[in-house]
C-alpha positions as CSV (number, residue, x, y, z in Angstrom):
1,X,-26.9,57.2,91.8
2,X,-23.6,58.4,91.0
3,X,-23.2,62.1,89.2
4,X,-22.5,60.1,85.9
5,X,-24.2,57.4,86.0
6,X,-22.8,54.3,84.4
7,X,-25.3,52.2,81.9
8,X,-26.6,49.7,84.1
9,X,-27.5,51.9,86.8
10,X,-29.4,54.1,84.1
11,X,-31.1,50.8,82.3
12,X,-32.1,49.6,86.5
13,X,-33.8,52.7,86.7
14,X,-35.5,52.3,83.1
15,X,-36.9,49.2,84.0
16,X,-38.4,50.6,87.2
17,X,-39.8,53.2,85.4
18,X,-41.2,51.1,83.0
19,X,-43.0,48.7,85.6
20,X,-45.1,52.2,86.7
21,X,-45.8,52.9,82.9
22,X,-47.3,50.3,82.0
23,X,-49.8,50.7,84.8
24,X,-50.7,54.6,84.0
25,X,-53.7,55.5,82.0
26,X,-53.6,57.0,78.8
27,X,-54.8,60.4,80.4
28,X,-51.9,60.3,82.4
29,X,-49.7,59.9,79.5
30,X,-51.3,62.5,77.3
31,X,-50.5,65.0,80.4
32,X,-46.8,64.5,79.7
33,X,-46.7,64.3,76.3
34,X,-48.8,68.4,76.6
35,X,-46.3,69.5,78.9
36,X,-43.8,68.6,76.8
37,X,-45.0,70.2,73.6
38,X,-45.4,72.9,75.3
39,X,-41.6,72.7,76.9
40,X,-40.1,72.2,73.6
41,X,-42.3,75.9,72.1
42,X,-41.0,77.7,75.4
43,X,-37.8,76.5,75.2
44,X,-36.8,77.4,71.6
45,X,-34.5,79.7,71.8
46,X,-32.6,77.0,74.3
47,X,-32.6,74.3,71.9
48,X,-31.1,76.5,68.8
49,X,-28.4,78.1,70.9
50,X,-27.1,74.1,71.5
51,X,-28.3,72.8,68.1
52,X,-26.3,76.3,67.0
53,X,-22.9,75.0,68.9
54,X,-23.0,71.3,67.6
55,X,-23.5,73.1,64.2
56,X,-20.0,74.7,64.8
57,X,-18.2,71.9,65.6
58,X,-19.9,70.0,62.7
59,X,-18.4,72.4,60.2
60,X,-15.3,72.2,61.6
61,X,-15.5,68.8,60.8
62,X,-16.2,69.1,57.7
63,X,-19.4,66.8,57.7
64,X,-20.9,67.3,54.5
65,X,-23.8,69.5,53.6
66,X,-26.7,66.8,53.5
67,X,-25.4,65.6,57.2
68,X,-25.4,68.7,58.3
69,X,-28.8,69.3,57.3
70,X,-30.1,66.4,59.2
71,X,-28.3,67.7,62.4
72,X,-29.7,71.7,61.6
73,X,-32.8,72.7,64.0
74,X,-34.7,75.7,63.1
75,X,-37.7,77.1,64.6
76,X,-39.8,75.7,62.1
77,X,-38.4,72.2,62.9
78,X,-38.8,72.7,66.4
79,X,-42.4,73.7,66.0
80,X,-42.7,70.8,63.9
81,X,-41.1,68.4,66.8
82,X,-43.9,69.9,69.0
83,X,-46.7,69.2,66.2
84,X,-45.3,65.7,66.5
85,X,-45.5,65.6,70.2
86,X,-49.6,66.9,69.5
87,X,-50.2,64.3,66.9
88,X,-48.8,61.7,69.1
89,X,-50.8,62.9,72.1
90,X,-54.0,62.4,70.2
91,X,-53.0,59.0,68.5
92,X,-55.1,56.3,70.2
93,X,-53.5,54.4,73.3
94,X,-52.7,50.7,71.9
95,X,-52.2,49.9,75.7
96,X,-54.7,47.7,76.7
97,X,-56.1,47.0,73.6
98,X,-57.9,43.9,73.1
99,X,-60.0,41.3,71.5
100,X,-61.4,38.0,73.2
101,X,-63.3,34.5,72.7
102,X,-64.3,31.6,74.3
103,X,-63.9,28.2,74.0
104,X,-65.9,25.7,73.9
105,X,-65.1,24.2,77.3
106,X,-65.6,27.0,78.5
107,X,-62.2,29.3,78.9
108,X,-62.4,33.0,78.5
109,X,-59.2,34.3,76.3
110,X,-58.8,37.9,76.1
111,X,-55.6,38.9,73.9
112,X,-54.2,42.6,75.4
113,X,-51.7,44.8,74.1
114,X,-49.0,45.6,76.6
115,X,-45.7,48.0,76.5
116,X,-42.6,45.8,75.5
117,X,-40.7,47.4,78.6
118,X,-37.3,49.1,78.0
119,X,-36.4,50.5,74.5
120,X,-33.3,51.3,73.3
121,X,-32.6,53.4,70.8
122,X,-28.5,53.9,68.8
123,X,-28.6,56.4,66.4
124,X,-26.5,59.3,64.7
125,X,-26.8,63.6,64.0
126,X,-30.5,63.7,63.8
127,X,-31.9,65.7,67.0
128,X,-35.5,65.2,65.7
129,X,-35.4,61.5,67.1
130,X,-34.6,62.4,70.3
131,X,-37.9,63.7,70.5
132,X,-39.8,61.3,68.3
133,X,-38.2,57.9,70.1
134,X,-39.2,59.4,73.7
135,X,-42.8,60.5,72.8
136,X,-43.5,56.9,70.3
137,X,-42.0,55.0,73.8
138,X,-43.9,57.2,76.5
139,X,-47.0,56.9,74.8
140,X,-46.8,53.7,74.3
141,X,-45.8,52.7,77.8
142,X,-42.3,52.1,77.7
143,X,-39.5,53.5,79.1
144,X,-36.3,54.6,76.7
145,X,-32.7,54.6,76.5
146,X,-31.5,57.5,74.3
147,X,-27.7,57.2,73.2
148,X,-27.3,59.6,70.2
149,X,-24.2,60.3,68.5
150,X,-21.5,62.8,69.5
151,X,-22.1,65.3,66.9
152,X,-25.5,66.3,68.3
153,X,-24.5,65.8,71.7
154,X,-25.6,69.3,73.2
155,X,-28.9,69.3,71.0
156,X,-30.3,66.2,72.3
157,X,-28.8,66.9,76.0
158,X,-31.4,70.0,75.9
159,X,-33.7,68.3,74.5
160,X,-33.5,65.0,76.7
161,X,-33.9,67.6,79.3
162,X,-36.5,69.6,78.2
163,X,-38.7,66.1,78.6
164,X,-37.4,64.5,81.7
165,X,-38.4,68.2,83.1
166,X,-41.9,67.9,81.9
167,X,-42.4,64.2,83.3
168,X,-41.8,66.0,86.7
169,X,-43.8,68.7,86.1
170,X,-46.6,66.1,85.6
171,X,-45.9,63.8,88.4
172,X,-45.0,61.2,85.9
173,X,-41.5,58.8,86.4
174,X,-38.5,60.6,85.3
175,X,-36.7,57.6,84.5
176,X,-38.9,57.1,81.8
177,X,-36.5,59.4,79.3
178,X,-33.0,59.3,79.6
179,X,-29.8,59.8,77.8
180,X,-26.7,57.6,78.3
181,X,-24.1,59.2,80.0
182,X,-21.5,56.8,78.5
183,X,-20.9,58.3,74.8
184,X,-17.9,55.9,74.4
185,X,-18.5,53.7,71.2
186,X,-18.2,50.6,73.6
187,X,-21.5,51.4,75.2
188,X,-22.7,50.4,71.9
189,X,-21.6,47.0,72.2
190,X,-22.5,46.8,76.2
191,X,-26.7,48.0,74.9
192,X,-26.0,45.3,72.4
193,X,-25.5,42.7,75.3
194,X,-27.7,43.7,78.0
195,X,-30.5,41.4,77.8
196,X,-32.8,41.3,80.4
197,X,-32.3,44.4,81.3
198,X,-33.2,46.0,77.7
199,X,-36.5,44.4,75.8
200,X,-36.0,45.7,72.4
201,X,-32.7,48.1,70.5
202,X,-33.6,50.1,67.7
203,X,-30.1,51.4,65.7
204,X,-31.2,54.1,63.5
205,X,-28.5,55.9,61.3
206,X,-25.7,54.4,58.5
207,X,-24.8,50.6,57.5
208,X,-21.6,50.6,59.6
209,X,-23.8,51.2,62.9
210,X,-27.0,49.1,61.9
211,X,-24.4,46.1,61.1
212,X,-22.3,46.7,64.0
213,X,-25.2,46.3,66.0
214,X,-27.2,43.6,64.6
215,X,-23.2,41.5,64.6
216,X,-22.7,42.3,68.7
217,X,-26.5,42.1,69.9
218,X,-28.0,39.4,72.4
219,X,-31.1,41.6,72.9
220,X,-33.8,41.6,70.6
221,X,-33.0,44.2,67.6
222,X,-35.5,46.2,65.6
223,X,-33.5,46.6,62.6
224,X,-33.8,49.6,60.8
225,X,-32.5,49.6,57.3
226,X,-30.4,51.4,54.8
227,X,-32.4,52.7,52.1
228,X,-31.3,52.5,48.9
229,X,-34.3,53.5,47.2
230,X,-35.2,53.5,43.4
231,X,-37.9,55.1,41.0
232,X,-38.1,53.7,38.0
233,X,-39.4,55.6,34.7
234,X,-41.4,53.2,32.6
235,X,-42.3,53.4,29.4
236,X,-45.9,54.2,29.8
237,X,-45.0,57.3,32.3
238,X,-46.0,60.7,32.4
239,X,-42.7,62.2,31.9
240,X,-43.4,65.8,33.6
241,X,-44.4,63.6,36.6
242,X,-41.6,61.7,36.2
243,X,-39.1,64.1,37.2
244,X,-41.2,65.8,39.5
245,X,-41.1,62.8,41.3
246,X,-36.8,62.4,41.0
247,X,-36.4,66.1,42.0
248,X,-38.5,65.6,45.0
249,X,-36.9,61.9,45.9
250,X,-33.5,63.2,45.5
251,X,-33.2,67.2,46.4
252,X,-35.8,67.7,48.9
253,X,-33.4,66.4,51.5
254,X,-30.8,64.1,50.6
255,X,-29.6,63.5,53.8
256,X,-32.9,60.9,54.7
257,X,-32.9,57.0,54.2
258,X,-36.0,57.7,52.0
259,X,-34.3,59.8,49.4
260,X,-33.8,58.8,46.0
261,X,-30.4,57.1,44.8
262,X,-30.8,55.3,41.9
263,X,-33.1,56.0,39.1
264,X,-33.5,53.5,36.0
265,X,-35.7,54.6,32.7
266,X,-36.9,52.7,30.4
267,X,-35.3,52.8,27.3
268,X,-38.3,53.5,25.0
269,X,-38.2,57.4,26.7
270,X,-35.0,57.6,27.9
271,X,-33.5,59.7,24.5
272,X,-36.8,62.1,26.1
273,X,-36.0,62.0,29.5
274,X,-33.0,61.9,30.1
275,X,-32.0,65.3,28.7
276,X,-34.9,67.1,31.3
277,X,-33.3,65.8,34.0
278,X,-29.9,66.6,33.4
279,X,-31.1,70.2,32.9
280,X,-33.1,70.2,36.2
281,X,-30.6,68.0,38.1
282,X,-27.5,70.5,37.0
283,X,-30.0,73.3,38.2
284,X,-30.2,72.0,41.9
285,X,-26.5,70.6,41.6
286,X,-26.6,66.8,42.1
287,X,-24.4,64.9,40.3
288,X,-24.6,62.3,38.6
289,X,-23.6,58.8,37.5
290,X,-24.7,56.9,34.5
291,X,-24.4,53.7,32.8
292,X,-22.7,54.0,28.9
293,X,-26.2,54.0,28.0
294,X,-27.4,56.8,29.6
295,X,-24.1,58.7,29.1
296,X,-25.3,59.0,25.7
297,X,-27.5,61.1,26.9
298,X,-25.8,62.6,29.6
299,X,-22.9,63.9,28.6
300,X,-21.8,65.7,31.5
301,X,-22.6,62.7,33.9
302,X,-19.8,60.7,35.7
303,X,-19.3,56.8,34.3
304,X,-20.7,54.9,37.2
305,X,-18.6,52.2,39.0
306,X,-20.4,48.6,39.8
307,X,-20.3,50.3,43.4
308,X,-22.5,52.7,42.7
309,X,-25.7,50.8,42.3
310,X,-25.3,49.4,45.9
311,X,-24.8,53.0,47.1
312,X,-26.9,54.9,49.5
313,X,-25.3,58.3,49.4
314,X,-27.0,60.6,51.1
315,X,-26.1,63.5,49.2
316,X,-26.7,65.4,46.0
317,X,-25.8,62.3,44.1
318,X,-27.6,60.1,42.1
319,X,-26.8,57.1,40.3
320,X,-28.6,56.8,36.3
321,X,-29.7,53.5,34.8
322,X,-31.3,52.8,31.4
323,X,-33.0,49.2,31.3
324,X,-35.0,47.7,28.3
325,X,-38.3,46.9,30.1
326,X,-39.7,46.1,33.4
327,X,-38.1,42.9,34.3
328,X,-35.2,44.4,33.9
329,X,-36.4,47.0,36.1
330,X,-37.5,44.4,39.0
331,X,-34.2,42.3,37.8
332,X,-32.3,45.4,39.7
333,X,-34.2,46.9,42.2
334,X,-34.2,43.0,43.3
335,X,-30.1,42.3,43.2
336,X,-29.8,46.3,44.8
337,X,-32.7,47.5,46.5
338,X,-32.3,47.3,50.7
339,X,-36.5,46.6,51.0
340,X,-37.3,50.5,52.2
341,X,-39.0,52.2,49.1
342,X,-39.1,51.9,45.5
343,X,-41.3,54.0,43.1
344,X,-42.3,53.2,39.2
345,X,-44.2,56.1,37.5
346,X,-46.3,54.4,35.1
347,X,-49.7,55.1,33.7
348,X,-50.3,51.6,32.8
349,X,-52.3,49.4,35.5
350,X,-50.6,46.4,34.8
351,X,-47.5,47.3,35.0
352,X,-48.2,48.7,38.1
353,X,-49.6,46.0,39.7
354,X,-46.6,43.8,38.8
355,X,-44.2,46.3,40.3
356,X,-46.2,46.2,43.2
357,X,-46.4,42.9,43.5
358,X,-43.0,41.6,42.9
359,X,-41.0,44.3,44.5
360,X,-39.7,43.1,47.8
361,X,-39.8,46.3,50.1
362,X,-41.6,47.8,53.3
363,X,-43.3,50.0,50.8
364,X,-43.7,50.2,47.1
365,X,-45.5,53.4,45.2
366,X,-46.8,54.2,42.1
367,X,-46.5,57.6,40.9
368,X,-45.4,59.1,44.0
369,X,-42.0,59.7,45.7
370,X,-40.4,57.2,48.1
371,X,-40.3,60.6,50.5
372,X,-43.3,59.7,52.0
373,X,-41.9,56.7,53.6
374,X,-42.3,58.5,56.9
375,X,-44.2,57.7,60.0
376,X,-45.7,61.4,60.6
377,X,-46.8,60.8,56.6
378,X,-48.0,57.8,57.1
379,X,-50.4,59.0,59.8
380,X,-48.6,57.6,63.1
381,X,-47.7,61.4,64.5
382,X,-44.0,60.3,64.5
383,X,-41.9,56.8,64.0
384,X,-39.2,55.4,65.7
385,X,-37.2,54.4,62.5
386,X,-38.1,52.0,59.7
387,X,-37.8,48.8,59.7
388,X,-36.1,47.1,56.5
389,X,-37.2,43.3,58.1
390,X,-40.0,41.3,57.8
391,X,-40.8,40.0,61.6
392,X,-42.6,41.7,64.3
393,X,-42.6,45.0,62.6
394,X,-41.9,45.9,59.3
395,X,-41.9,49.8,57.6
396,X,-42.5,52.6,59.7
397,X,-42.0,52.3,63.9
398,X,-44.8,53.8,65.5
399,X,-46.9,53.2,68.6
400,X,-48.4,49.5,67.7
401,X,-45.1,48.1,66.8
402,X,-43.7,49.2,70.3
403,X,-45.8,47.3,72.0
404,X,-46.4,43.2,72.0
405,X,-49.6,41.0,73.6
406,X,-50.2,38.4,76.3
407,X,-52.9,36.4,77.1
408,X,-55.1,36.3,80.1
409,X,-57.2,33.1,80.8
410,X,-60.0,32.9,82.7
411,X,-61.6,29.6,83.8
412,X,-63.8,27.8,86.3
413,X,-61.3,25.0,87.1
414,X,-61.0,23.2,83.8
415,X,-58.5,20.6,83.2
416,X,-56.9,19.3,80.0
417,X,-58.0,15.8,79.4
């Protein structure tokens, strides 16, 4: 293999890779997953010195504070990378999984759960899924294609190293983790294209890249979505809660597809509610964008433009609608939402129940924030993305939903009449 290897030398060598996975135990797999928890706590000061220079050339940029954020490592994130290695190590192995039954003339069907092969992943400044992509695929007994984005090019080059390192150190396939050389924006569309060669692509980052990808792609995609996620405030909410819950959704990190970006209040407590969170919004400066109604209210908040209701901005903004009841409430969420997360804060059951019901999304809360959209939340030690679709896999990615089934038949020479 050349120095620089081109992309379909590196996906050759992923499927090879892959072939051995699917045939090692889970006790093998655990191994490497330990040794590379361990790599990534060794290795600290390593990883910061290159997050450190990607930061640099980040701010000269000028990406945005919320971006930036999403590309920052710190030891604490680090350490929280390696947690997520742990958690993932301990997860049960869905390979090999099975259930079975017989017929009644006699065959033996056993349904097992087997790796999907060679995953792909796309995705922009977020160093964090380097890790979680390879651990969710290695555990799950796939090999992975890692092409991250150019602004956290020397973060994820350690890190990518940092694994492949501790797959040798365990005697495992090296191949098995691997970052594509090619950083051009055309590999993009050559991933897109390579089927048979690549079993599943995951794009993980902004509309323009999900879009491109799901346009160009022959392979199978794993689409995760945009989230443009609401909370609504109805009328029967606890209004403390309330914007507990909108500080949280929107501040906590605004640079995630599960933050808050639109927020719509019923207009029974709205001449309540509305004046707390301007107070603790212009506390923890995010801006915001309100319909005339709300502006009456608001007086310091920005008119917002029909545009601004379909916008997921990633940032310390956040768009302010007032709406008479809930219907009008679903009415919106349903002409604006992407189907990640939505949240109503409501003390009535009912009410609940019908938001939870008719909202169309991968998941739907009541009285809690649309932050915990999150596969390490959700219990699955890390996730891969989250998918905004409805077939194969839907919320978020973890080990089950990298992996398919086959069927093995056993008989005694039966024939179909």
């Amino acid at each position: 293999m050349s120095e620089k290897p081109t992309l379909l030398e590196q996906a050759s060598a992923a499927r090879k890779a892959a072939r051995l996975l699917a045939t090692l135990p889970g006790s093998a797999k655990d191994r490497g997953l330990c040794a590379m928890a361990g790599a990534l706590r060794q290795n600290t000061d390593e990883i910061l010195q290159a997050n450190a220079r990607d930061l640099e050339s980040g701010e000269a940029a000028r990406m945005s504070p919320a971006l930036l954020d999403r590309l920052r490592l710190t030891p604490e994130r680090v350490e929280s990378m390696a947690r997520g290695v742990d958690k993932v190590r301990d997860l049960p192995d869905p390979v090999g999984q099975e259930e079975g039954w017989t017929r009644p003339n006699g065959l033996a069907i056993r349904r097992i759960r087997v790796p999907l092969g060679v995953v792909a992943m796309i995705y922009e400044a977020r160093p964090n899924v380097t890790v979680e992509s390879a651990i969710l695929a290695f555990k799950s007994g796939n090999a992975c294609l890692l092409r991250g984005s150019t602004s956290a090019v020397n973060s994820n080059r350690v890190l990518t190293d940092l694994l492949r390192q501790s797959l040798q150190a365990s005697g495992l396939p090296v191949e098995a983790i691997q970052a594509v050389a090619d950083m051009n924006r055309e590999a993009i569309d050559e991933m897109a294209r390579m089927r048979g060669m690549i079993d599943c692509l995951i794009p993980r980052g902004g509309a323009e890249l999900i879009q491109r990808v799901v346009r160009t792609a022959s392979v199978p995609v794993l689409e995760t979505g945009v989230g443009n996620c609401h909370l609504y405030v109805h009328s029967q909410g606890d209004l403390d809660m309330a914007l507990a819950l909108a500080l949280n959704g929107k501040t906590q990190r605004p640079g995630v597809c599960n933050a808050l970006e639109t927020l719509l209040v019923d207009r029974a407590v709205a001449p309540r509610f509305l004046p707390m969170l301007a107070a603790a919004m212009s506390e923890r400066g995010v801006e915001l964008r309100a319909c005339p109604e709300a502006r009456e209210h608001l007086p310091e908040a920005r008119a917002a433009s029909v545009e601004d209701w379909d916008t997921e901005y990633l940032d310390l903004i956040l768009a302010v609608r007032v709406v008479p009841d809930l219907p009008a409430a679903l009415e919106h969420i349903s002409r604006h939402g992407t189907g990640h997360s939505e949240a109503i804060v409501t003390g009535d059951l009912d009410a609940a129940r019908r938001f939870q019901r008719e909202v169309d999304a991968c998941a739907v809360y009541v009285n809690a924030s649309t932050r915990f959209t999150d596969g390490e939340e959700f219990g699955f030690g890390a996730e891969i993305g989250i998918s905004t679709q409805k077939l194969h896999a839907r919320g978020p990615l973890g080990l089950k939903e990298l992996t398919t089934t086959k069927y093995l038949v056993e008989g005694q020479g039966q024939v179909r009449p």
